[in-house]
C-alpha positions in Angstrom: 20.6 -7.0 -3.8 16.9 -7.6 -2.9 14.6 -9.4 -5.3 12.6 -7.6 -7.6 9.1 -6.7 -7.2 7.4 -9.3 -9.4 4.5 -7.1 -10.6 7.5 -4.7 -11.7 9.0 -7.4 -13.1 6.5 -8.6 -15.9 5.4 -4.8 -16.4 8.7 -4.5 -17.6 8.6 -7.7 -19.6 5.2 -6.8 -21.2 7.2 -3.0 -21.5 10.3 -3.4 -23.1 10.9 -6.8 -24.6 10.1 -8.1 -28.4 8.4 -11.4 -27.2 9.1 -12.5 -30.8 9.0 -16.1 -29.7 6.0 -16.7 -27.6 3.9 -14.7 -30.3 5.8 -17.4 -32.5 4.6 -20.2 -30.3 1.1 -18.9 -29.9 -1.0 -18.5 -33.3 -3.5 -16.0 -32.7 -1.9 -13.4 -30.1 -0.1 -10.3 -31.0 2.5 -8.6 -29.6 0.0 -6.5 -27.7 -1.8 -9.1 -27.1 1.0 -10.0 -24.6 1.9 -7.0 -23.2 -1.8 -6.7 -22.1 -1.7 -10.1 -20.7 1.2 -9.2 -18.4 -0.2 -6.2 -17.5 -3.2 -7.8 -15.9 -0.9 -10.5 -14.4 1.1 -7.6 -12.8 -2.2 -5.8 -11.7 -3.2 -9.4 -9.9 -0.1 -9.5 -8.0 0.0 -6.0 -7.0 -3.9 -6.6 -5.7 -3.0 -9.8 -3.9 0.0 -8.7 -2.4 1.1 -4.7 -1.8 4.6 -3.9 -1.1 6.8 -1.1 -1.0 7.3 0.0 -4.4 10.4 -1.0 -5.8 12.9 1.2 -7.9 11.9 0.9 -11.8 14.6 -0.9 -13.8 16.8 1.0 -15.7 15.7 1.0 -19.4 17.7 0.1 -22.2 18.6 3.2 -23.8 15.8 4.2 -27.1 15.8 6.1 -29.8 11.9 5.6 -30.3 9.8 6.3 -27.7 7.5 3.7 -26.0 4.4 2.9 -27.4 1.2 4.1 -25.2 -0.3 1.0 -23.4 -3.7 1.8 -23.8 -6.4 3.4 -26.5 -8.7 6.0 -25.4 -11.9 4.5 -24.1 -14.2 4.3 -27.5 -16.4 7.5 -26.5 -13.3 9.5 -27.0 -13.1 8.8 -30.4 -13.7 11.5 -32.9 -15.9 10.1 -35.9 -13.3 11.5 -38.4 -9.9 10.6 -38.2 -6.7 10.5 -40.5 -5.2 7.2 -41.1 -1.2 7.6 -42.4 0.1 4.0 -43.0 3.3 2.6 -44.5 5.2 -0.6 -44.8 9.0 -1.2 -45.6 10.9 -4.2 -46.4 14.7 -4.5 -46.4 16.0 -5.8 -49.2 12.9 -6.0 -51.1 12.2 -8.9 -50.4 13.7 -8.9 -46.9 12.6 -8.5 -43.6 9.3 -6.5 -43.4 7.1 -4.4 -41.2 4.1 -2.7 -41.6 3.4 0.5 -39.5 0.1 3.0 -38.7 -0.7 6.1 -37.0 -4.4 7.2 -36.6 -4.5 11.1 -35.6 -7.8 13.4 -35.1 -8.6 16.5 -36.9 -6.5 18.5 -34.3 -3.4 16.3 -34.9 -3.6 14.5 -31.6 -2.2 10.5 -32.0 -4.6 8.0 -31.0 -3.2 4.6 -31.5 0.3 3.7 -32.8 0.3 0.5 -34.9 2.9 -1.9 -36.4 3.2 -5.4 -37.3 6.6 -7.6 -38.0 5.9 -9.4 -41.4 8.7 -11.7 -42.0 10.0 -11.6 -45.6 8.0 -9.8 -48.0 8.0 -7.2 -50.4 7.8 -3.6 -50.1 4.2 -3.4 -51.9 3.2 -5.9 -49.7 4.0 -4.2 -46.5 2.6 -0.9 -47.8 -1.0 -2.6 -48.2 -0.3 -4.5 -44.8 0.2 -1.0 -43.2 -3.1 0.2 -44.7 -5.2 -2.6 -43.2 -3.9 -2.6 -40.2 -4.9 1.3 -39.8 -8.2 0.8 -41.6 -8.9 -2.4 -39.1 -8.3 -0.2 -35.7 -10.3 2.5 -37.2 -13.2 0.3 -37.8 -13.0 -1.2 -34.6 -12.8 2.3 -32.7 -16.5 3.0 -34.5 -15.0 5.8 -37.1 -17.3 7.0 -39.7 -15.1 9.5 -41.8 -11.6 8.4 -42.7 -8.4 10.3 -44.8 -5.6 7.7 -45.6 -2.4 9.3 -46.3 0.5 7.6 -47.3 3.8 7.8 -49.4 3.3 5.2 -51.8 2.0 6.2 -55.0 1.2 2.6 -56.3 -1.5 2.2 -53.3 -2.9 5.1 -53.4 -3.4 5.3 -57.5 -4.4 1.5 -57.3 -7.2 2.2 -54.2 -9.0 5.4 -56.0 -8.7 2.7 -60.2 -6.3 4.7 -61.7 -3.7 2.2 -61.4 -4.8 -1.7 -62.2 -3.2 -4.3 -59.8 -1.5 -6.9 -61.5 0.3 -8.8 -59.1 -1.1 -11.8 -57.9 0.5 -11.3 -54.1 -1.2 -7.8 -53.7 -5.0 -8.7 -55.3 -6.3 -10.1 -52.4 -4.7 -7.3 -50.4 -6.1 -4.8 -53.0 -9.7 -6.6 -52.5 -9.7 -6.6 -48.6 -8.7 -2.7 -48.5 -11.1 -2.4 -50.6 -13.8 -3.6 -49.2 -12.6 -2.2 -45.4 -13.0 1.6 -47.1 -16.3 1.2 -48.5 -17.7 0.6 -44.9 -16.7 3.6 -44.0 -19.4 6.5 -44.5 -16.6 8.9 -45.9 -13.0 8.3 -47.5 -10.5 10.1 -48.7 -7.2 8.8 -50.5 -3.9 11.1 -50.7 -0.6 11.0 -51.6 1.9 12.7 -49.3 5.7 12.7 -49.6 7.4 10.6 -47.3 8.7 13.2 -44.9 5.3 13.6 -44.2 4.8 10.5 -43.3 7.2 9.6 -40.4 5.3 8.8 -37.9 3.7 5.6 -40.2 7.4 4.9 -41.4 8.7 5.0 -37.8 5.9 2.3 -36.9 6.7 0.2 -39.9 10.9 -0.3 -39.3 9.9 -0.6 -35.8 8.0 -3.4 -36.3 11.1 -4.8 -37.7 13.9 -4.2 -35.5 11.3 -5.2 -32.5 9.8 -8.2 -34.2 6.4 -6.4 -33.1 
């Protein structure tokens, strides 16, 4: 069997595999970090050195689609978006992930989000989910922002109807807090969870993908 094409090879890499380890053994980068490092490492090779393309490895069989590899270009982004965000942890404490889905007015997803968290709580991964979405949206330049999510303790605790006692979710609290107040426009609801998927898909994928 012929070799495979090498740009393939790390496309697929950057693609399909958790890279748990080397974001481990490098502080600082994120999973998609990674996959946007090998990316350009597979755009290099296929510049330097054009062959025939090569058949695309078989994937692993999925029931969650692939995550897009790129973000619009910033002057695609609406000034008003929707920010649904969740977090779960199994076992509560247990393995933990927190998940986002930023959509605009016309429903239209544009940026998936999720982040392994090791062992925490469930609260903790609920406000982990909600600063992760509210950090992409700030860096995409939104003005206007709704956050939806299922869990009743954020959302009561964000608009001082609920106070936070916990120690662990304070600072948390403080730095959600202090992410919605630069925006020019906020809204907080509650949703049930079913409508809230797309955020809970993120959030257990983080987990089982060590994201």
């Amino acid at each position: 069997m012929a070799p495979p094409d090498l740009a393939e090879l790390l496309r697929y890499i950057g693609r399909e595999e958790p890279l748990s380890g080397t974001v481990r053994a490098f502080p600082g980068l994120t999973r998609e970090d990674l996959g946007r490092l090998l990316e350009a490492a597979a755009s290099q090779l296929a510049t330097r050195a054009p062959e025939p393309p090569a058949a695309e490895p078989r994937r692993p069989s999925r029931t969650i689609p692939p995550l897009p590899q790129e973000s619009p270009a910033p002057g695609a982004i609406p000034s008003s978006l929707k920010l649904f965000s969740d977090g779960a942890a199994r076992g509560n404490p247990g393995p933990a992930g927190a998940g986002a889905v930023l959509v605009d007015t016309e429903g239209r997803v544009v940026a998936r989000l999720g982040r392994f968290l090791g062992t925490q709580t469930n609260n903790y991964a609920e406000y982990m989910g909600l600063l992760l979405g509210l950090k992409h949206a700030r860096s995409l330049g939104v003005k206007e922002l709704e956050v939806l999510a299922d869990s009743e303790l954020l959302i009561r605790q964000l608009q001082g109807r609920y106070q936070v006692k916990s120690p662990t979710l304070r600072p948390l609290y403080e730095e959600a807090s202090e992410l919605l107040e630069r925006f020019s426009r906020v809204k907080l609801t509650h949703v049930p969870r079913e409508k809230n998927k797309a955020a809970d898909e993120m959030s257990n994928r983080a987990i089982d993908e060590r994201m």
